[in-house]
C-alpha positions in Angstrom: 0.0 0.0 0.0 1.1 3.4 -0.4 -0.4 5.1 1.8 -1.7 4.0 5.6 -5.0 2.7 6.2 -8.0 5.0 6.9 -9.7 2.1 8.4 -8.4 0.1 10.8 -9.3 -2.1 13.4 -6.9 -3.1 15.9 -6.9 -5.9 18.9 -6.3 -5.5 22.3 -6.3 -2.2 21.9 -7.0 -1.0 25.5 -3.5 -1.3 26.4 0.6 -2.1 25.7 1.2 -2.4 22.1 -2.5 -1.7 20.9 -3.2 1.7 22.7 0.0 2.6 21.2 -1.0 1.0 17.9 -4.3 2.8 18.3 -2.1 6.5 19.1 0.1 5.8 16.4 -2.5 5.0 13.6 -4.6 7.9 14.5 -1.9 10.2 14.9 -0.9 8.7 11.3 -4.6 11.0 10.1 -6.7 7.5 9.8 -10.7 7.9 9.6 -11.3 5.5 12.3 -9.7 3.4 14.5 -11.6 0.9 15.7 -10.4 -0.8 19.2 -11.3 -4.1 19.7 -11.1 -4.9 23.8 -12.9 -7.4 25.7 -15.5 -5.6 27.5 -17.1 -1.8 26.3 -15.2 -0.5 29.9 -11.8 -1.1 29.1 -12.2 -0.3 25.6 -14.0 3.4 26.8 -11.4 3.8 29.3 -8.7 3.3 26.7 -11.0 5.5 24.1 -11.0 8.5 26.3 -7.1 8.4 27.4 -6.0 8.1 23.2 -9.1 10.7 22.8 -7.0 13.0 24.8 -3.4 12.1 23.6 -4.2 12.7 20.4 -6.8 15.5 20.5 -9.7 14.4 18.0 -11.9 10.8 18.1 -10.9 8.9 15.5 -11.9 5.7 18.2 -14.9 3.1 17.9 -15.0 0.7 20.8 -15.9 -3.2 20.1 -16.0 -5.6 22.9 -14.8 -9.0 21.9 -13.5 -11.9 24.1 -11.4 -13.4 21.2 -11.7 -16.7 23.5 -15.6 -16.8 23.4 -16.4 -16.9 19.6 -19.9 -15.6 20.5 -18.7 -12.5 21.0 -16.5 -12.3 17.4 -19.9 -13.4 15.5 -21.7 -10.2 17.7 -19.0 -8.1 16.4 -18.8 -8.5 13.0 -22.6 -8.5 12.9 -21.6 -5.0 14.9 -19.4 -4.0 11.6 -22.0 -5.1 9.3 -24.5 -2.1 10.2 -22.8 0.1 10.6 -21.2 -0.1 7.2 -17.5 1.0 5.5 -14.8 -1.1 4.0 -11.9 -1.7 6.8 -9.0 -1.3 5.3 -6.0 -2.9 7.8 -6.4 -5.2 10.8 -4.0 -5.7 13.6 -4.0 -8.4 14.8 -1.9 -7.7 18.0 -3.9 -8.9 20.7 -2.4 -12.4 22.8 -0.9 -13.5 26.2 1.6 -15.5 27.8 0.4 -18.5 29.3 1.3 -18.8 32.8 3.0 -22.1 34.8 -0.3 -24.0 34.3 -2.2 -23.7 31.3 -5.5 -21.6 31.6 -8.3 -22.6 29.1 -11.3 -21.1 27.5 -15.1 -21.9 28.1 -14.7 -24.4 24.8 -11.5 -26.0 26.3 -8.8 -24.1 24.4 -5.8 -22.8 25.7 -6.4 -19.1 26.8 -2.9 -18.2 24.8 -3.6 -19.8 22.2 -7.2 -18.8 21.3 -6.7 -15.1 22.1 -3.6 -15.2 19.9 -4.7 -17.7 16.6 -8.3 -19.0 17.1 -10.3 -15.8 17.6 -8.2 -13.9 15.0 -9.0 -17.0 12.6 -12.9 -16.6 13.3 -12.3 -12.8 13.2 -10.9 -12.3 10.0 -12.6 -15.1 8.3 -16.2 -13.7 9.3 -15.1 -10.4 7.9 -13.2 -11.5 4.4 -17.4 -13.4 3.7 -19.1 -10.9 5.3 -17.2 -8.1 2.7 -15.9 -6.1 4.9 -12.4 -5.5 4.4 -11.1 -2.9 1.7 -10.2 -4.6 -2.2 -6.5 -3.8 -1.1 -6.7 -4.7 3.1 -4.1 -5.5 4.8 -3.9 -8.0 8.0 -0.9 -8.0 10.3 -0.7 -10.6 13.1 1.8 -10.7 15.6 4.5 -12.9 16.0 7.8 -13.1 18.3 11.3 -13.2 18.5 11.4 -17.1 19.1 10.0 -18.0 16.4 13.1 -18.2 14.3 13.9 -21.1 17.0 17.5 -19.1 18.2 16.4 -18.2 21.4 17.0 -21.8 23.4 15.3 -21.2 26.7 11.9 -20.3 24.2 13.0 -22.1 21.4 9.2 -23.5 19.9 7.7 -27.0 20.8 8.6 -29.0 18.0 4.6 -29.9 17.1 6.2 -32.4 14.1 8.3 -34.4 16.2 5.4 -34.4 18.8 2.9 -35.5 15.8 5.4 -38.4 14.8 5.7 -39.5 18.1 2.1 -39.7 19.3 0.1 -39.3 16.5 2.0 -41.1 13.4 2.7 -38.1 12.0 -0.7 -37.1 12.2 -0.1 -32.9 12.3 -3.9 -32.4 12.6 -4.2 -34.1 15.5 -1.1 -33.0 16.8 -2.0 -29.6 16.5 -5.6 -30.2 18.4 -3.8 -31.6 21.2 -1.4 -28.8 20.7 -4.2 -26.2 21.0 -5.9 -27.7 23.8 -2.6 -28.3 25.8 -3.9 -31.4 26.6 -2.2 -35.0 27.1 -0.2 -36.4 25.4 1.2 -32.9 24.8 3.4 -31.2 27.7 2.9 -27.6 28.3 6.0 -25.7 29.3 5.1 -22.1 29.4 7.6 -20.1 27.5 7.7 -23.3 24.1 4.4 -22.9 23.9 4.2 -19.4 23.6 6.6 -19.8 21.1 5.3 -22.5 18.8 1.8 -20.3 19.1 3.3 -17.8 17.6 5.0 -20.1 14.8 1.7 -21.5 14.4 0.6 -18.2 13.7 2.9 -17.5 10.6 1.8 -20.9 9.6 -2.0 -19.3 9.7 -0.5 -16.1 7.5 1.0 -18.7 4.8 -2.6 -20.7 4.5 -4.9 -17.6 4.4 -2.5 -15.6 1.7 -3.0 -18.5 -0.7 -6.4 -18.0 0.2 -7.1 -14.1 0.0 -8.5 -12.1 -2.5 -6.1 -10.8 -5.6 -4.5 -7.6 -3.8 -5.2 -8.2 0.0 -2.0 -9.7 1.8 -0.8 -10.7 5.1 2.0 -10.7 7.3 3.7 -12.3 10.8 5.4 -9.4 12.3 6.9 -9.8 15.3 7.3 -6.4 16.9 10.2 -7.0 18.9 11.2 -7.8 22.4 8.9 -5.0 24.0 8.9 -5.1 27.9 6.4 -2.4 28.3 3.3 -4.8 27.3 0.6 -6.9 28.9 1.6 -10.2 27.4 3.8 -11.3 30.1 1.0 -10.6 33.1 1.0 -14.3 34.0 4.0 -14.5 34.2 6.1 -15.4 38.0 6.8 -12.5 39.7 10.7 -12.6 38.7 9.9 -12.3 35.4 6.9 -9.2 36.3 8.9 -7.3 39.0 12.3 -7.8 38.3 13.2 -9.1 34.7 11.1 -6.9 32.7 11.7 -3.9 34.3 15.5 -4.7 34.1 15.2 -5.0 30.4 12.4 -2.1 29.9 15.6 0.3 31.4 18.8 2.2 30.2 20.5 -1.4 29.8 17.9 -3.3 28.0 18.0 -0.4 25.4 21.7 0.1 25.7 22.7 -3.2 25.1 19.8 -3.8 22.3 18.2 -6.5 23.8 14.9 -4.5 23.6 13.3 -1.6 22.4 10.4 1.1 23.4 6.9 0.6 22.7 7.3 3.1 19.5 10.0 1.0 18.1 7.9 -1.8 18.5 4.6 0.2 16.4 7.0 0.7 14.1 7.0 -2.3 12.7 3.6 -2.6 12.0 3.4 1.0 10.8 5.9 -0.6 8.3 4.0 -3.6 7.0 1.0 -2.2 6.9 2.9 -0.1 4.1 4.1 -3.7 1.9 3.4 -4.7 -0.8 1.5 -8.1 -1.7 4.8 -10.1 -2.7 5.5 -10.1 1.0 1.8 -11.7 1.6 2.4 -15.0 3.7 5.7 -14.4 5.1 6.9 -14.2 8.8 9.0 -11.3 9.9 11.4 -10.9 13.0 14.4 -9.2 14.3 17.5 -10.4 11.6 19.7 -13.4 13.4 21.5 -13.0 16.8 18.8 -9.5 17.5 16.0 -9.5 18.9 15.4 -5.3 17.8 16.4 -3.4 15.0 15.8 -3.8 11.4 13.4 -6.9 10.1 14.2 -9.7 8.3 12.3 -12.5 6.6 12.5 -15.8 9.2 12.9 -18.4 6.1 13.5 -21.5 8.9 12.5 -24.6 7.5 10.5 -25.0 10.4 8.3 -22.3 9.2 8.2 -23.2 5.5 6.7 -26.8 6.1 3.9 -26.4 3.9 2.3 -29.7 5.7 1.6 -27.8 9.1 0.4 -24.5 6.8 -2.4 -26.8 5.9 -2.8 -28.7 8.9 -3.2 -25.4 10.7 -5.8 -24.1 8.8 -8.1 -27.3 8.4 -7.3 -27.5 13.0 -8.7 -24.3 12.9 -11.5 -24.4 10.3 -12.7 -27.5 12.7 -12.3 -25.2 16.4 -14.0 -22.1 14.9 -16.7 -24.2 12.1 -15.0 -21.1 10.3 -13.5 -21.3 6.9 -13.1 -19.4 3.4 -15.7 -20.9 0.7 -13.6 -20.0 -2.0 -9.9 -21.2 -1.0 -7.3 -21.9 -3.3 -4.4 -23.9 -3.0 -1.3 -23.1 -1.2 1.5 -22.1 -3.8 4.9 -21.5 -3.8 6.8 -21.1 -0.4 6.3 -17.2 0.6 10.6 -17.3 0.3 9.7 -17.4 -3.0 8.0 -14.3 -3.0 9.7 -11.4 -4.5 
């Protein structure tokens, strides 16, 4: 695109990286901004603080629990009256799990369905409902670990887990996977990790699967201290480690970045152009800030789990694209 969206609707909005998302976008001169929180309080609280950093409403409130898929269906009904293409959506919302994992109402892992299954239903319901601009473009966040360099949050290997349990089932793997059930072990900071690989997996099935000019990217924005994500986390990691790295040393050392930086980034792909469409995007190798690069990791160019992702989450969500077409080449193939 060549210019930034006038339109766009942003998740987890009411705090971290999307208020800042929400601040940046508007400050950026877009139309509307429309801030997707889980309840209509947060999102009014977080309305009238951006309201009064950035001196004009640009800011729509939408209450969705992107856990609770009754709530996405409400919401896009929501979009559907009141009319207007949407022309970018952030998909920035998602949460650390903690020690345990924590579940949703249907069963699913709460990290795992704020980050991938309520952004599947989310997007989905808009692309048949018509809703998103002829040139949209749809940015989901990703992380650091992705790439698989990062050893104490290196990914959970879901094909190794699928051989071993499964017969190299990836479907099922990736049920048990999303569940964080048995025979799966969940170790917190993995299975952040592979969520978010999962995720570029989900970018790679539903570019194949857009429109001619709408794309899609996995950006991860950096490691960003200064963000909800990591609020169920053990108090170490809350009270001492992050505000150790959100200082003078984090930054000196480059380890991590500000909240703008981190915007940044999604300021910048909202700006690509479609032969980026599917790809994942990090920090280049041995950073974790700093210029983006594509992550080409064979892990996250298996075109077996793209496909197994999206037919595990067509069957969580009963959502899915009626006119799909095939995965094609590898997106580091692209341009």
């Amino acid at each position: 695109m060549s210019t930034q969206p006038r339109t766009i609707l942003i998740t987890g909005a009411n705090s971290g990286l999307g208020f800042e998302s929400a601040a940046r976008f508007a400050e950026l001169g877009a139309d509307r901004v429309i801030l997707v929180a889980r309840s209509v309080e947060k999102g009014e609280a977080a309305r009238v603080q951006l309201r009064e950093r950035v001196g004009r409403d640009p800011f729509a409130v939408l209450p969705i629990d992107l856990a609770e898929l009754e709530t996405v269906d409400a919401a896009i009904e929501a979009l559907r009256h009141h009319g207007g293409a949407i022309d970018a959506l952030l998909l920035n919302a998602g949460v650390a799990g903690g020690a345990a994992p924590r579940r949703s109402p249907s069963g699913i892992e709460l990290g795992f369905a704020s980050s991938l299954l309520g952004h599947h239903a989310l997007t989905v319901g808009l692309l048949e409902a018509g809703l998103l601009a002829e040139r949209a473009r749809i940015v989901i966040a990703s992380a650091e670990a992705v790439g698989g360099e990062m050893a104490m949050m290196a990914p959970s290997d879901i094909s190794a887990f699928a051989e071993e349990h499964f017969d190299g089932d990836l479907h099922a793997a990736l049920i048990a996977f999303a569940r964080a059930e048995s025979p799966y072990q969940y170790t917190s900071a993995p299975h952040y990790s592979a969520v978010k690989m999962v995720a570029g997996w989900w970018a790679w099935a539903l570019s194949s699967r857009l429109p001619k000019g709408m794309a899609v990217y996995a950006v991860s924005p950096g490691t960003t201290p200064n963000t909800g994500a990591v609020r169920n986390q053990p108090w170490l990691v809350r009270n001492v480690v992050m505000p150790l790295m959100a200082g003078p040393l984090g930054r000196w050392t480059g380890i991590s970045h500000s909240l703008a930086d981190a915007v940044g980034r999604y300021v910048e792909a909202m700006a690509w152009g479609t032969e980026r469409s599917g790809q994942t995007w990090a920090s280049m190798s041995g950073k974790t800030t700093g210029p983006m690069a594509q992550m080409t990791q064979p892990h996250l160019q298996d075109r077996r789990s793209v496909e197994a992702t999206w037919t595990m989450l067509r069957q969580l969500t009963g959502r899915d694209l009626t006119q799909a077409r095939r995965v094609g080449a590898s997106p580091s193939s692209r341009g």
